[in-house]
C-alpha positions as CSV (number, residue, x, y, z in Angstrom):
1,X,214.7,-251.7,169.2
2,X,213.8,-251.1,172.7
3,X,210.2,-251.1,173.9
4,X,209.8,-247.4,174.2
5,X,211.4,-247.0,170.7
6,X,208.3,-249.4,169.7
7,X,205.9,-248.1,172.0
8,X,206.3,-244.3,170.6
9,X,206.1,-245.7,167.2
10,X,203.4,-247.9,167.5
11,X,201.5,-244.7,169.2
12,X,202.8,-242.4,166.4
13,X,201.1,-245.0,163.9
14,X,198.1,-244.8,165.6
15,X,197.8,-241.3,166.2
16,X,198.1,-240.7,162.6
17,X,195.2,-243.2,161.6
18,X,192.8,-241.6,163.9
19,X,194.6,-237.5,162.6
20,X,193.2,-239.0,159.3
21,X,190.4,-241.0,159.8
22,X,189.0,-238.4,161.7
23,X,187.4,-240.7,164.3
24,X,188.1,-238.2,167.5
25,X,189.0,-234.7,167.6
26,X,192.4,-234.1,167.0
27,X,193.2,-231.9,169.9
28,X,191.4,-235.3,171.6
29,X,194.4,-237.7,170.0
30,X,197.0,-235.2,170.8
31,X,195.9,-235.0,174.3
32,X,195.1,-238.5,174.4
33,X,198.9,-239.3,173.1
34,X,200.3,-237.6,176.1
35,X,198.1,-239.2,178.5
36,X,199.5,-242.6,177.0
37,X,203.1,-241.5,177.1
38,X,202.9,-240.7,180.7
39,X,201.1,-243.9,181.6
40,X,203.5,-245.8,179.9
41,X,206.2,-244.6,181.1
42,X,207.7,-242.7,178.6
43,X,207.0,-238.9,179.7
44,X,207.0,-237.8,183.4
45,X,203.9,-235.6,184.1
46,X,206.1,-232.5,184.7
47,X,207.5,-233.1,181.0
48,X,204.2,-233.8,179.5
49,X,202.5,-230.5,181.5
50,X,205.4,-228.4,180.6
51,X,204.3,-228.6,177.0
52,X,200.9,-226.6,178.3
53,X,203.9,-224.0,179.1
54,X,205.7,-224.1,176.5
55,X,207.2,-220.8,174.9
56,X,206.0,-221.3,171.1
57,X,203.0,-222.3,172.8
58,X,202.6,-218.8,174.0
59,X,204.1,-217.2,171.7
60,X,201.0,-218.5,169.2
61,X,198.4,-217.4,171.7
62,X,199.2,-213.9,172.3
63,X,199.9,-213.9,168.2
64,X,196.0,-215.0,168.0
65,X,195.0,-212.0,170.2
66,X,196.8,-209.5,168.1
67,X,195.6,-211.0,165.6
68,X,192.5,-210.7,166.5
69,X,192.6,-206.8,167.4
70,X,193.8,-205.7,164.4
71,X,190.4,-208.2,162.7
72,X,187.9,-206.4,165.2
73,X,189.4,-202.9,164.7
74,X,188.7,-203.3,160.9
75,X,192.6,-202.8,159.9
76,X,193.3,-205.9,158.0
77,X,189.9,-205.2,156.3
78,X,190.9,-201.2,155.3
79,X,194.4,-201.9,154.1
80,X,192.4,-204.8,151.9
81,X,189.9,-202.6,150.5
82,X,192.3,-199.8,149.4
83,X,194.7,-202.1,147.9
84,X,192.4,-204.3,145.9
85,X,190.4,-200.9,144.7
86,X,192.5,-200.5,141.3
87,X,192.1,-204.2,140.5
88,X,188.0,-204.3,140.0
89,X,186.8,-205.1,136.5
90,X,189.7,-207.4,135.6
91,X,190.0,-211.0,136.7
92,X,194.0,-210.9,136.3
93,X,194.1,-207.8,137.9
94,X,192.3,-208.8,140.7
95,X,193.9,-212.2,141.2
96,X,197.1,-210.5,141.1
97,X,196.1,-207.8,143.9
98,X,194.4,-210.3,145.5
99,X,197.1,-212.7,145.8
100,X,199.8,-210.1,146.6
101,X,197.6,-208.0,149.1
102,X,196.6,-211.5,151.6
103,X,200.4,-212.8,151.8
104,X,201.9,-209.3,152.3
105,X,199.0,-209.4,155.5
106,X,199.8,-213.2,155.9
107,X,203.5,-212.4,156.5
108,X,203.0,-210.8,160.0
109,X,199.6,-212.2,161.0
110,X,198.7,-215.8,161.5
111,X,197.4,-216.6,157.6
112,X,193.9,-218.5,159.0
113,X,192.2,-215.1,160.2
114,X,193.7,-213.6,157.1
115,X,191.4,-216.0,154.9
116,X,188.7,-215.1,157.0
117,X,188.9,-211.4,156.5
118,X,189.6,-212.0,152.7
119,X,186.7,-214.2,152.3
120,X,183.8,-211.6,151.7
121,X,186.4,-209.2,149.8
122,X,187.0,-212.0,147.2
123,X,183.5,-213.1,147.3
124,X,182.8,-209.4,146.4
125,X,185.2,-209.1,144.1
126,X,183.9,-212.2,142.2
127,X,180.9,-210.9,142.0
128,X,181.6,-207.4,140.9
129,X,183.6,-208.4,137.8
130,X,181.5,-211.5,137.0
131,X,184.2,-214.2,138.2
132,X,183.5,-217.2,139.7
133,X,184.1,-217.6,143.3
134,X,185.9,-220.5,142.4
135,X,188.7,-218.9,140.4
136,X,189.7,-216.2,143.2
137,X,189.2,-218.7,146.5
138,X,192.2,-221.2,146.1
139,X,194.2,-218.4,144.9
140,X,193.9,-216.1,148.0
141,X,193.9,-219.3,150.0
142,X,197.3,-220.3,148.6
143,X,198.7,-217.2,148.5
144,X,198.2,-217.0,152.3
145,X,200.3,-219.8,152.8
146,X,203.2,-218.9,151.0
147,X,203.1,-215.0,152.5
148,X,203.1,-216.7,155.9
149,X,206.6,-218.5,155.2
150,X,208.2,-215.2,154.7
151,X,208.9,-214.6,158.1
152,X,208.9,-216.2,162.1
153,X,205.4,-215.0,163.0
154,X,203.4,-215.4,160.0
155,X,202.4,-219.1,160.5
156,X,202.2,-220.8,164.1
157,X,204.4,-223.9,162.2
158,X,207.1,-221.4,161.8
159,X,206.6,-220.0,165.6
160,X,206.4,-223.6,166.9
161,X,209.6,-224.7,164.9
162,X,212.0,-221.6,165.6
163,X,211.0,-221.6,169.4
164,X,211.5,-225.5,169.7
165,X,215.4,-225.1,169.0
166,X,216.8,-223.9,171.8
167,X,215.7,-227.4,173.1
168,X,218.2,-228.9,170.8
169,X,220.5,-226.4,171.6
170,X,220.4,-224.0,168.6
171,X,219.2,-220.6,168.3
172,X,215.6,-219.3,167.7
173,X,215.7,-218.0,164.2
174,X,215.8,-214.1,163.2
175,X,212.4,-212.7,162.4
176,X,213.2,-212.8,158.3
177,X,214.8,-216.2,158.0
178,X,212.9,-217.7,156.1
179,X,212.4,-214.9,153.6
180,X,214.7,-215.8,150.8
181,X,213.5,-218.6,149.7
182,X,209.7,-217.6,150.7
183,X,209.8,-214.8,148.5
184,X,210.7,-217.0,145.4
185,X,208.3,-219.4,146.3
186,X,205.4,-216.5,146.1
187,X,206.4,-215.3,143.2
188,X,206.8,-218.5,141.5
189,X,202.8,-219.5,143.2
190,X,201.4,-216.0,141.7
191,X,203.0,-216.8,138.5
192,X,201.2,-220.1,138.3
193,X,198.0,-219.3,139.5
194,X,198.2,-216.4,137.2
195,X,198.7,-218.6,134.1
196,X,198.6,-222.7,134.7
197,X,196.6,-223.0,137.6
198,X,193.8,-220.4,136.5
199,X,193.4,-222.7,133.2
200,X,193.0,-225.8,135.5
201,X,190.9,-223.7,138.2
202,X,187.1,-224.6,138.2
203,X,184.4,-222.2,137.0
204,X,181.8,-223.0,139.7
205,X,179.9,-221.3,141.6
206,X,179.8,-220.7,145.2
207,X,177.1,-220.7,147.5
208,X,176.7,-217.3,148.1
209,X,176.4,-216.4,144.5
210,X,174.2,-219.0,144.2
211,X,171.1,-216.9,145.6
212,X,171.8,-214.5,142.6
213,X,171.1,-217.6,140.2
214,X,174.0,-219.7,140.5
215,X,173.9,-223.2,138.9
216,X,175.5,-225.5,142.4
217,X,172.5,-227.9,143.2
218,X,174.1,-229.9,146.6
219,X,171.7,-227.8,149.4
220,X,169.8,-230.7,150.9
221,X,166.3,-229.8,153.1
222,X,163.4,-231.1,154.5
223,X,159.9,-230.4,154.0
224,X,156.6,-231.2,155.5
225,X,153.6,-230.2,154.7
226,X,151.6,-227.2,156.9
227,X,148.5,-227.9,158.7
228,X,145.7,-226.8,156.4
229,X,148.0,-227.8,153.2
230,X,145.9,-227.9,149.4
231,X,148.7,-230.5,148.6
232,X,148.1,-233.4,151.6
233,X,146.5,-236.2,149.3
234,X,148.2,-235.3,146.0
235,X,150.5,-237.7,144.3
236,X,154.1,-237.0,145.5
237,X,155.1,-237.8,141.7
238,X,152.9,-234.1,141.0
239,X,155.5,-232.3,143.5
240,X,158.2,-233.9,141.9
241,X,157.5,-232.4,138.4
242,X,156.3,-229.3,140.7
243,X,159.4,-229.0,142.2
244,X,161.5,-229.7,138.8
245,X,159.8,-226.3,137.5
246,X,160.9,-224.7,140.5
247,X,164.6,-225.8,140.5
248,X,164.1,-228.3,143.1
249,X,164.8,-232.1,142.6
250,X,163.2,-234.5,144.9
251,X,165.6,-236.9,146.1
252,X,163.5,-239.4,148.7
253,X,160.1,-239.7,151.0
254,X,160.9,-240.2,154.9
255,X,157.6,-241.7,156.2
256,X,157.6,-243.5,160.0
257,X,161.1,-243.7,159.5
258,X,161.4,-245.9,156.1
259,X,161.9,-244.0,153.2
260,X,160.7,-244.4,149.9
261,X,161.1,-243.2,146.1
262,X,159.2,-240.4,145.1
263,X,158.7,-241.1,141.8
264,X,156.8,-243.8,142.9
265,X,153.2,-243.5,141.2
266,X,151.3,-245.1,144.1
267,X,152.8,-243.0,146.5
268,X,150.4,-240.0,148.1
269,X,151.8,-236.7,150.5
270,X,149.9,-237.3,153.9
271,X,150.3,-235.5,157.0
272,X,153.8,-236.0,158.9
273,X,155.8,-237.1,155.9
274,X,159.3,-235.6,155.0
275,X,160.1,-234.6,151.5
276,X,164.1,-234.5,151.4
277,X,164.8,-232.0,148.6
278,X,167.9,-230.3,146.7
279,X,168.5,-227.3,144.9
280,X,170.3,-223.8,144.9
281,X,169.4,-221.0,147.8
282,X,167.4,-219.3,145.4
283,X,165.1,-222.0,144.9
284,X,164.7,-223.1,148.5
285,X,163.9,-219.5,149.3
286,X,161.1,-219.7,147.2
287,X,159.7,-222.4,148.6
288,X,158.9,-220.5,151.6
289,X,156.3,-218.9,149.3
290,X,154.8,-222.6,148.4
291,X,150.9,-222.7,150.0
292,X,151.1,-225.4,152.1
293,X,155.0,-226.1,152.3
294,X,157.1,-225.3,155.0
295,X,161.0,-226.3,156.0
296,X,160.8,-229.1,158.4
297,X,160.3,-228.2,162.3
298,X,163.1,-230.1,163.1
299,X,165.2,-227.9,161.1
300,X,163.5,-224.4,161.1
301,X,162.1,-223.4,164.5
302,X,158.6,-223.7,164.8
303,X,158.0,-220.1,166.3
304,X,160.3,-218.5,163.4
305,X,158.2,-216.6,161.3
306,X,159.2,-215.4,158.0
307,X,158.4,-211.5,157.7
308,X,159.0,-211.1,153.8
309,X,161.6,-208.0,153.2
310,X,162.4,-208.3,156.5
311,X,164.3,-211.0,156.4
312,X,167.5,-211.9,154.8
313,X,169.3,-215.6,153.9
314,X,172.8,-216.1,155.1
315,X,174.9,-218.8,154.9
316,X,177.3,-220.4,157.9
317,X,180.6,-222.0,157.6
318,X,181.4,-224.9,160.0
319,X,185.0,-223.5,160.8
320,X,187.9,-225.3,162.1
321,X,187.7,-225.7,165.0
322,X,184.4,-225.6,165.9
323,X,182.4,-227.0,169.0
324,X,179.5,-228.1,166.2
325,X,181.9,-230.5,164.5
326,X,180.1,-233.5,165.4
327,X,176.8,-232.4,166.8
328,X,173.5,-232.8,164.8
329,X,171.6,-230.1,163.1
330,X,169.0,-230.6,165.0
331,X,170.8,-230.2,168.2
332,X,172.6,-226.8,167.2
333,X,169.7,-224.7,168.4
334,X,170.7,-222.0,166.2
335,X,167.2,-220.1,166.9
336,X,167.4,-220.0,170.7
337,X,170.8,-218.6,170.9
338,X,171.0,-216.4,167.7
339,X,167.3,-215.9,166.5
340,X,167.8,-218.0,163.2
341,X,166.3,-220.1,161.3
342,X,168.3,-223.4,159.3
343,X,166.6,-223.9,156.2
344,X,168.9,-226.4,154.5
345,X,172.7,-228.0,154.3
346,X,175.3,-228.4,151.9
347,X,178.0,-230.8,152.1
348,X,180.8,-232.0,149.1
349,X,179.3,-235.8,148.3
350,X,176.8,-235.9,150.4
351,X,174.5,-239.0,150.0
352,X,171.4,-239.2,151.4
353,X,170.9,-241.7,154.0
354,X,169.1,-240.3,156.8
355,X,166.9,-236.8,158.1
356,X,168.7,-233.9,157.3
357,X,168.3,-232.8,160.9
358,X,169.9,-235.9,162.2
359,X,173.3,-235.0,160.4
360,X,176.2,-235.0,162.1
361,X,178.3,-231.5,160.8
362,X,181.5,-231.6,159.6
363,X,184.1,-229.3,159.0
364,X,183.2,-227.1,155.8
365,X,179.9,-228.0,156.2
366,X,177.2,-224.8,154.9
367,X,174.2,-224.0,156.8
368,X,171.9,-221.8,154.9
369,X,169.9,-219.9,157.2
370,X,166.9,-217.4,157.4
371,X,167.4,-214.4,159.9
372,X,166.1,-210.5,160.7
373,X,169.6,-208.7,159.6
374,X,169.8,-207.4,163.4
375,X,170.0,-211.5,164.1
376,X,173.1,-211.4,162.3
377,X,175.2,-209.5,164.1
378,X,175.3,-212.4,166.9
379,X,176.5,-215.0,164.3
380,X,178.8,-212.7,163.0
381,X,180.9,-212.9,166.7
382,X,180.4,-216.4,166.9
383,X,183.5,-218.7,166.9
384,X,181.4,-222.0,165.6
385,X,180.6,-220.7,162.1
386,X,182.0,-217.8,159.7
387,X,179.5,-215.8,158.0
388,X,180.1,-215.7,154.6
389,X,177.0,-212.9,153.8
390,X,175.7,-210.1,156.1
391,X,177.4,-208.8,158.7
392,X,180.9,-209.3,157.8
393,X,180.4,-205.2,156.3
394,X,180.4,-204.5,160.1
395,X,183.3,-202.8,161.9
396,X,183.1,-202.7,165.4
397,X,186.4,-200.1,166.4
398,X,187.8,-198.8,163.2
399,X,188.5,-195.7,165.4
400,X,191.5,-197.9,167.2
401,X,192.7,-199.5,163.6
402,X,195.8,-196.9,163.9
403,X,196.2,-198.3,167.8
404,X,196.4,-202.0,166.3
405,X,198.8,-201.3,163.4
406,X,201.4,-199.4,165.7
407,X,201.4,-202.4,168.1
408,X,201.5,-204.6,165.0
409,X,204.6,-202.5,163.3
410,X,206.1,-202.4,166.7
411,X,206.4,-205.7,167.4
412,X,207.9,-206.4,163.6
413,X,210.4,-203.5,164.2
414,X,211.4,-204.6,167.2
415,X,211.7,-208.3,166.2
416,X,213.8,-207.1,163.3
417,X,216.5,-206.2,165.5
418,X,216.9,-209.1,167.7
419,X,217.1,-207.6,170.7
420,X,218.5,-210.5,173.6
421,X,215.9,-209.6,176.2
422,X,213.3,-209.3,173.7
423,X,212.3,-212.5,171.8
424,X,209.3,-213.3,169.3
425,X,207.7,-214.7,172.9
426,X,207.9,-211.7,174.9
427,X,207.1,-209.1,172.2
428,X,203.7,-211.2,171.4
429,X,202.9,-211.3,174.9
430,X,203.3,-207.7,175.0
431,X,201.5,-206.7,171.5
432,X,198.4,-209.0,173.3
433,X,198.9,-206.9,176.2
434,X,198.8,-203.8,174.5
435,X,196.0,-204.6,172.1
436,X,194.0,-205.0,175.3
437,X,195.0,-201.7,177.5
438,X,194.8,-199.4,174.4
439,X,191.2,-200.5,173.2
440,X,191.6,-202.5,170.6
441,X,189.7,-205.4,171.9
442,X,188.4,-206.1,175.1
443,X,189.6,-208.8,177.5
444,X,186.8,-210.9,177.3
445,X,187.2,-210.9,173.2
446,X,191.5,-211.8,173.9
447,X,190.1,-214.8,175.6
448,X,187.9,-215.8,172.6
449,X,190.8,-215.5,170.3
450,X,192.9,-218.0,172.1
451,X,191.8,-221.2,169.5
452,X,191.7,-223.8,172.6
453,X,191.6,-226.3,170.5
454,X,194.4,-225.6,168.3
455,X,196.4,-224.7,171.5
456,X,195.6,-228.0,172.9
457,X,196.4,-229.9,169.5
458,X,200.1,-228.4,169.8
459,X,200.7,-229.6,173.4
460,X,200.0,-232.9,172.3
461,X,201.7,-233.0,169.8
462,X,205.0,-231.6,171.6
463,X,204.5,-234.3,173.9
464,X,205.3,-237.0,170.9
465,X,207.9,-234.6,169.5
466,X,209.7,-234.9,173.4
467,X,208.5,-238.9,173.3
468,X,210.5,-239.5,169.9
469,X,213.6,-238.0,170.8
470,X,214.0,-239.1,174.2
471,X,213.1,-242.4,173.0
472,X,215.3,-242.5,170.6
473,X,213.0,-243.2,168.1
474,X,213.6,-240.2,166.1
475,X,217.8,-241.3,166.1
476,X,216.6,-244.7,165.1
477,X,214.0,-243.5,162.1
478,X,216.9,-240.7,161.4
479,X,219.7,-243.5,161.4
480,X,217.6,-245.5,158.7
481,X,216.9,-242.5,156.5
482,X,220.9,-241.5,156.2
483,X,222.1,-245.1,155.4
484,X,219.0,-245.2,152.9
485,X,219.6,-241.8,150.7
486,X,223.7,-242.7,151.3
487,X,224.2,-242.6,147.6
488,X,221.6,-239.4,147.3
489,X,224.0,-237.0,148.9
490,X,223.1,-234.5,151.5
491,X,220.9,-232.7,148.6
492,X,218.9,-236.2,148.1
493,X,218.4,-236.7,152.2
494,X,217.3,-232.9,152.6
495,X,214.5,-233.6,150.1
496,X,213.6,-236.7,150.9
497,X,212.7,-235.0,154.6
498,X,211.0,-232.2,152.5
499,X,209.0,-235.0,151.1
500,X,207.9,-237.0,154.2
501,X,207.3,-233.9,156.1
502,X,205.2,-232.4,153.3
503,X,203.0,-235.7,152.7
504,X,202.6,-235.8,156.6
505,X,201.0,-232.2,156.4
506,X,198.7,-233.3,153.8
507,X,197.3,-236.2,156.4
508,X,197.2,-234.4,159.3
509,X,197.9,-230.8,160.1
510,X,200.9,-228.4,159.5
511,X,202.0,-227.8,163.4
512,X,201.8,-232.0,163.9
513,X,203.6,-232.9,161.1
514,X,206.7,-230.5,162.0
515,X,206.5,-231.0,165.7
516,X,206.7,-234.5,164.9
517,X,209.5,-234.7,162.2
518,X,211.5,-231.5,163.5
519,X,213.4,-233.9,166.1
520,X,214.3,-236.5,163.3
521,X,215.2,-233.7,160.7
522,X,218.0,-232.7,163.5
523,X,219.0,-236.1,164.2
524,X,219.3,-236.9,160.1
525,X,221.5,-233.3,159.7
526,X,223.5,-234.7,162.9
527,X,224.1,-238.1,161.7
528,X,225.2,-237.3,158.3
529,X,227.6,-234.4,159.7
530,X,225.6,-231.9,158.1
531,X,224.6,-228.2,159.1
532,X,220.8,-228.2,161.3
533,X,219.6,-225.1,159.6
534,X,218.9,-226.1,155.7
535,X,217.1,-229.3,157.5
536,X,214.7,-226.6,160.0
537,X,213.9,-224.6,157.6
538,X,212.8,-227.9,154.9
539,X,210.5,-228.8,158.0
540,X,209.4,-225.3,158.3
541,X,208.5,-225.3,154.9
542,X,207.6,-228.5,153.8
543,X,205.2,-228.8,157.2
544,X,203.1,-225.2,155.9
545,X,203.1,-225.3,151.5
546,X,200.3,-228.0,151.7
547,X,198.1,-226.8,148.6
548,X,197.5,-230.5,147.4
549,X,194.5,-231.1,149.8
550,X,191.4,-229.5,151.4
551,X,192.2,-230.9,154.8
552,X,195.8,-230.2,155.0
553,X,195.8,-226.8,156.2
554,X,193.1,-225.0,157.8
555,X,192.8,-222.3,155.2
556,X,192.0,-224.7,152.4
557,X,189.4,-225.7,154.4
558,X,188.0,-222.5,155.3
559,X,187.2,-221.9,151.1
560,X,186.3,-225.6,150.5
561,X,182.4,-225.4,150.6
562,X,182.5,-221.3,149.7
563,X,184.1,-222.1,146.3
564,X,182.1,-225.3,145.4
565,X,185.2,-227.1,145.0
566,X,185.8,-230.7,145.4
567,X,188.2,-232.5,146.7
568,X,189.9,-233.4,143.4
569,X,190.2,-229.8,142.5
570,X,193.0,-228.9,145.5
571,X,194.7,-232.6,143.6
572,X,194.6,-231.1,140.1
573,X,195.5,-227.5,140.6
574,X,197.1,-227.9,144.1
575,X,199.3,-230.9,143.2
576,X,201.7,-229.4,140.7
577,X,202.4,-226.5,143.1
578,X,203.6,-228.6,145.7
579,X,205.4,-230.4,143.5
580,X,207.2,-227.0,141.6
581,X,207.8,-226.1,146.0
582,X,209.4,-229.4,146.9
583,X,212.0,-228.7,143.6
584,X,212.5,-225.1,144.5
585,X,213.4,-226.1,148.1
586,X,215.7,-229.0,147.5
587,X,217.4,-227.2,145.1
588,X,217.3,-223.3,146.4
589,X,217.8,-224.1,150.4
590,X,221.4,-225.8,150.3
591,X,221.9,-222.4,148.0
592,X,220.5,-219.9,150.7
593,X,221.4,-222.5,153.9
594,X,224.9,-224.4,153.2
595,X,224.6,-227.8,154.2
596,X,227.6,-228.7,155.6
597,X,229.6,-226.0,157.9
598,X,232.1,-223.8,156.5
C-alpha cells in the first residue's frame, strides 16, 4: 500500500472512533479530517473548499428552507391533523394513520423536521386514546425513515448520493428511483410495527405524560433549603421518608463539595446543603409548594418567581444539533434569554456523580422547566431545544400554507419530468427562493433553517469520500471485498456492502456512512464487471434504514428521551427490522436494478 492509501485509512479509522466515542463534535472531526488531508498532502485546498460548494451540498440547504416554510406556515401540521382525525380512539388505527400519514410527508420533505412536527400530534394522540407514548414514538420515527427512501429529496443521504454521481461519471438519479423497492419496504415496516414490533414495543411512559401521573422516575434536581426554612436542623433521614410520601426519592447530600448518604441517621439539613432528588414532573412540581424548599439557585434563577396558575411546566429537548451539547446547565442561562426557569433533568442511565447544574448536556437530554406561557413562545423558535408541550399549538402563517404547498408540489412536478436544465439542485434553490419572496418565511428564518452544523458535517465528510478514491484506498478496500465474496456471487457482494454500509450508519451518521462507502460501492460494481446502479441504490438504502440504534439517525434521537425508551429498546424492536430490510434489499434490488448490464 502506498502511504496515502495508509494515511486515508488510518484517518478513516480514527475519524470513526471519535464519530462514536463522541469525544468532539462531529461536524468538528469532519472538518478536522479535511484539514488533515490537505496538510498531508492528500487534498489540494481548492478540492477540499470545493466540498463547501458542492451541488448536493446545496441542494440539502435550500431543501431545509422549504422545509422549513411549509413547518412555519402550519402545512405539514394541517395535512397531519386532518388525516390522523378518523384514527382517534383506536391504538391500531392510529398507528396505522400515523405511520402512513409521516412517510407520505417524509417522502418530499427532509424526514428530521417531519419528526418534529409529528412529535406533539403523537404525544396527543397517546394521550387521547390512553396509549403510551412509547408505543406510537418509534413507530412514527421509523416510519419516517422508510417514507424518505421513496424518492431523491426525501432524505439528504439520498440527495447527497444521487448528486455525487456525476463525479464518477453516471447520472443523477430520477426523482422516483428509489420508489420500488421503498414502497415494499414501508409496507413490510407498517406491517411489523403493526403486529411484531407493537408486542415487543415498551409500555412506558413519556415525560410529558408524566405530569398527568405517569410512573418514569429518572428527573434528577437539586434543592436547598430557603432562608427562613422550618426544616434547617431536622434529620435529612425525616425528608427522606417526607419525600417518599411525596413521590420523591432522595438520592445523595452535596455538602462543601463532598457528598454524603442521606439515609444516614447522624446526618442534619443546615443552611447551604444540596439535596439531589428524583422523581416524576408531577412530584417535582409539588415541591415548589414545600415551606421552606426551593430548586437550587444554580438551576432555577434566583429572581424567577413562581405565580401559581400563572405558570405552566414545559419540557426541552436537547436536539441534534444543538449549540448546548456540551455546555453545563448552569451555563445555559435559559432565564436571561427566554424568561424560564430549569427545575430538573432527565437523562437515560444517568448516575449521579456530581451537581446537577454542573452537567454537561447531551444530545436527548430533557430539561423540565417552569415558564409564564407568553415565555414559551421564545423557546418554541429556538434551534437548541424542541418543545415537546406548549407552544408547539402555535401557527405563525397558516394564511401562506397554500403558498408553501404549491412551491412544494411544484418542485415534485417538475422534478418528475426531468427536465435537463432543471435538476433536483436548481429546483431547491428556487422552491427556497420562492418560499422567501411569497411570504412563507422570512429571510432571516431561511437562514436559521440552514442546520450549520449538519452542512458542515457533509463537507467533511465529502472530503474523505474525494481522499479514498483518489487515494486509491477505496479500489484497494473494493479489490479485497470482490476476491473475498468471489464464491458469494454478485448477489453475496451487493449485500455484503448493504451490510457494511448499514452497520457504519448505526456508528456514525447516515450522510457519513454513504459518502464514505459510495466511492468503494462503485469501485466493487466496477471490479466485478457489474452494473453501478443496484450497488448506489444498496448505499442509499443501507446508509438511511438504521432502526437498530438511538444514535444512528437523527430522528431516533429526536423520540429517545420523549418515549422513555432505552437504548436496548431500538436493539429489541429495531434490530429485526433492519434485519427483515437487509433480506428484502439483497434479494428485491438485483430484481428491480439488474446487476450485470443487458
Amino acid at each position: 500500500m502506498t502511504f496515502e492509501i495508509v494515511f486515508v485509512l488510518v484517518l478513516l479509522a480514527a475519524a470513526l472512533v471519535l464519530f462514536v466515542k463522541e469525544y468532539f463534535p462531529p461536524d468538528g472531526v469532519a472538518i478536522g479530517c479535511a484539514v488533515a488531508l490537505v496538510v498531508a498532502g492528500i487534498l489540494t485546498p481548492k478540492e477540499a473548499f470545493n466540498a463547501f460548494g458542492n451541488e448536493a451540498l446545496i441542494t440539502v440547504a435550500a431543501l431545509f428552507v422549504v422545509a422549513a416554510g411549509l413547518i412555519r406556515t402550519g402545512a405539514v401540521d394541517f395535512l397531519g391533523r386532518k388525516i390522523l382525525t378518523f384514527a382517534k380512539g383506536s391504538h391500531t388505527k392510529t398507528l396505522i394513520a400515523l405511520m402512513l400519514t409521516a412517510a407520505a410527508c417524509s417522502a418530499f420533505i427532509n424526514n428530521t423536521p417531519i419528526v418534529v412536527v409529528f412529535l406533539p400530534i403523537a404525544l396527543t394522540l397517546a394521550a387521547g386514546t390512553g396509549t403510551p407514548a412509547s408505543k406510537l414514538l418509534m413507530p412514527l420515527s421509523f416510519a419516517t425513515i422508510a417514507g424518505g427512501m421513496c424518492t431523491i429529496i426525501g432524505t439528504s443521504t439520498n440527495v447527497l448520493v444521487s448528486a455525487a454521481l456525476p463525479k464518477f461519471e453516471m447520472e443523477a438519479l430520477p426523482l422516483f428511483a428509489p420508489l420500488p423497492l421503498a414502497l415494499i419496504g414501508l409496507a413490510m415496516t407498517v406491517v411489523y410495527m403493526a403486529t411484531i414490533g407493537r408486542r415487543l414495543l415498551p409500555a412506558r411512559t413519556g415525560v410529558v405524560t408524566a405530569t398527568s401521573g405517569g410512573a418514569i422516575v429518572d428527573y434528577v434536581t437539586e434543592l436547598e433549603a430557603t432562608p427562613d426554612s422550618p426544616l434547617l436542623g431536622l434529620p435529612i433521614a425525616d425528608l427522606v421518608r417526607v419525600g417518599k410520601e411525596r413521590g420523591l426519592t432522595l438520592v445523595q447530600v452535596i455538602r462543601d463539595e463532598y457528598i454524603y448518604d442521606p439515609s444516614a441517621q447522624d446526618l442534619k439539613f443546615e443552611a447551604g446543603d444540596v439535596l439531589v432528588a428524583q422523581g416524576d414532573a408531577a412530584a417535582l412540581h409539588g415541591l415548589l409548594r414545600v415551606d421552606g424548599l426551593t430548586i437550587a439557585s444554580e438551576l432555577a434563577h434566583p429572581e424567577f418567581k413562581v405565580r401559581g396558575k400563572e405558570v405552566t411546566l414545559a419540557e426541552l429537548l436537547i436536539r441534534p444539533p444543538s449549540t448546548a451539547i456540551g455546555e453545563r446547565v448552569r451555563d445555559l442561562n435559559l432565564y436571561a434569554r427566554h424568561g424560564v426557569a430549569v427545575i430538573a433533568v432527565q437523562r437515560h442511565g444517568l448516575h449521579i456523580r456530581e451537581k446537577v447544574a454542573d452537567l454537561r448536556l447531551k444530545v436527548g437530554d430533557i430539561l423540565l422547566v417552569m415558564a409564564e406561557p407568553s415565555a414559551l413562545t421564545g423557546l418554541h423558535q429556538a434551534r437548541n431545544f424542541l418543545l415537546i408541550e406548549g407552544a408547539h399549538e402555535q401557527v405563525k402563517l397558516p394564511h401562506k400554507a397554500g403558498i408553501a404547498i404549491a412551491i412544494a408540489l411544484g418542485i415534485i412536478a417538475v422534478a418528475a419530468l426531468e427536465v435537463p436544465q432543471l435538476p433536483i439542485s436548481i429546483l431547491s434553490v428556487i422552491g427556497a427562493m420562492a418560499m422567501v419572496t411569497f411570504g412563507g418565511l422570512s429571510t432571516r428564518d431561511a437562514y436559521r433553517a440552514l442546520d450549520l452544523p449538519v452542512l458542515v458535517l457533509i463537507a467533511g465528510t465529502i472530503c474523505l469520500g474525494v481522499a479514498m478514491e483518489k487515494s486509491g484506498a477505496a479500489a484497494w478496500i473494493a479489490g479485497g471485498l470482490v476476491d473475498a465474496a468471489a464464491p458469494l456471487g454478485g448477489i453475496g457482494l451487493l449485500s455484503i456492502i448493504y451490510l457494511i454500509t448499514n452497520v457504519l450508519t448505526a456508528l456514525i451518521s447516515n450522510n457519513g456512512s454513504a459518502l464514505l462507502m459510495l466511492p468503494i460501492a462503485i469501485a466493487t460494481a466496477d471490479a466485478g464487471g457489474m452494473s453501478r446502479v443496484p450497488f448506489v441504490l444498496a448505499i442509499m438504502f443501507a446508509a438511511s434504514i438504521d432502526y437498530s440504534t438511538p444514535i444512528g439517525y437523527q430522528v431516533n434521537t429526536i423520540i429517545y428521551g420523549p418515549g422513555g425508551y432505552r437504548f436496548s429498546d431500538f436493539v429489541k424492536v429495531g434490530g429485526p427490522l433492519n434485519l427483515l430490510w437487509w433480506i428484502l434489499a439483497s434479494v428485491m434490488i438485483p430484481v428491480f436494478w439488474p446487476l450485470y448490464p443487458a
